[in-house]
C-alpha positions in Angstrom: 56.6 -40.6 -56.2 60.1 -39.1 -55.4 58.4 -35.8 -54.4 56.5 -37.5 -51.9 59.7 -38.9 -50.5 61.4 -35.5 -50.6 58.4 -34.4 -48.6 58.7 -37.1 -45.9 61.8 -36.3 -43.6 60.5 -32.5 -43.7 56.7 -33.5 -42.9 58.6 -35.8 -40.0 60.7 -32.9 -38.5 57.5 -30.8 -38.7 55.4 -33.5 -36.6 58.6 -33.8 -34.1 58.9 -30.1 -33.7 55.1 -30.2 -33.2 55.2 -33.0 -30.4 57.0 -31.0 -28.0 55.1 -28.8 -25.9 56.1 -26.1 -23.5 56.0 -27.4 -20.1 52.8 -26.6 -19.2 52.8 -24.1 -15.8 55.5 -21.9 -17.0 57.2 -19.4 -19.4 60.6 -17.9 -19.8 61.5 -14.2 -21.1 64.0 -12.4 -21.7 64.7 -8.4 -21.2 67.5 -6.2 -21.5 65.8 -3.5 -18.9 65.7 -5.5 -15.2 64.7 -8.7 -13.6 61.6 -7.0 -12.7 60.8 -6.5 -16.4 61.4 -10.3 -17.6 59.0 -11.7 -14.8 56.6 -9.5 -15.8 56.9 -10.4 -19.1 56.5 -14.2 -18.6 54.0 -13.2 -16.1 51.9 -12.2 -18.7 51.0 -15.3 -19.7 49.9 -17.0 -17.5 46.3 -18.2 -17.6 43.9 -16.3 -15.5 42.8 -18.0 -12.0 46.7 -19.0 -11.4 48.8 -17.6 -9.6 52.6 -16.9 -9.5 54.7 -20.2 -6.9 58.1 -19.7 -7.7 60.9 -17.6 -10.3 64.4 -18.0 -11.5 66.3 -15.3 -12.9 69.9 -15.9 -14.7 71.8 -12.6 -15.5 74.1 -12.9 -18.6 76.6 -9.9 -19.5 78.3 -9.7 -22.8 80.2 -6.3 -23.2 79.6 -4.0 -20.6 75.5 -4.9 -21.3 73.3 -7.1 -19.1 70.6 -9.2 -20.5 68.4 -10.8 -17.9 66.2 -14.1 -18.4 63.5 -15.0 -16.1 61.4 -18.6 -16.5 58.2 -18.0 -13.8 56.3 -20.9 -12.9 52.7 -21.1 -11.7 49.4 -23.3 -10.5 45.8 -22.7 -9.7 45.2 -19.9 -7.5 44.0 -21.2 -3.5 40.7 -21.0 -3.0 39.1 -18.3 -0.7 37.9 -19.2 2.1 35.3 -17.4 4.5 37.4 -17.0 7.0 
């Protein structure tokens, strides 16, 4: 019995941690190389048939060295038309 309630507040952090998803259309990454390099790297996942509508890139520099983190949002790719 008390190792069930020992097991509670850790099972409920787990659920709560669980519960909040990513926002769904976007990723963030980080790089120490370029801006270039951190939207490519949250470019990569995003789900096939989407395509790229907006970025945001934040430079932080700690001594002398610049880290560089990009979040990249997408939606469904337009539709082609024939013309």
């Amino acid at each position: 019995m008390a190792m069930r309630l020992l097991m509670l507040p850790a099972l409920a952090a787990l659920a709560a941690f669980q519960m909040a998803p990513a926002q769904a259309g976007s990723a963030t990454a980080g790089s120490l190389l370029s801006k270039q390099a951190a939207i490519a790297i949250a470019t990569s996942s995003m789900p096939a048939g989407n395509s790229v509508t907006g970025s945001r890139c934040t430079t932080m520099v700690r001594a002398l060295s610049a880290r560089y983190s990009c979040t990249v949002w997408w939606g469904p790719a337009p539709l082609q038309g024939d013309g």
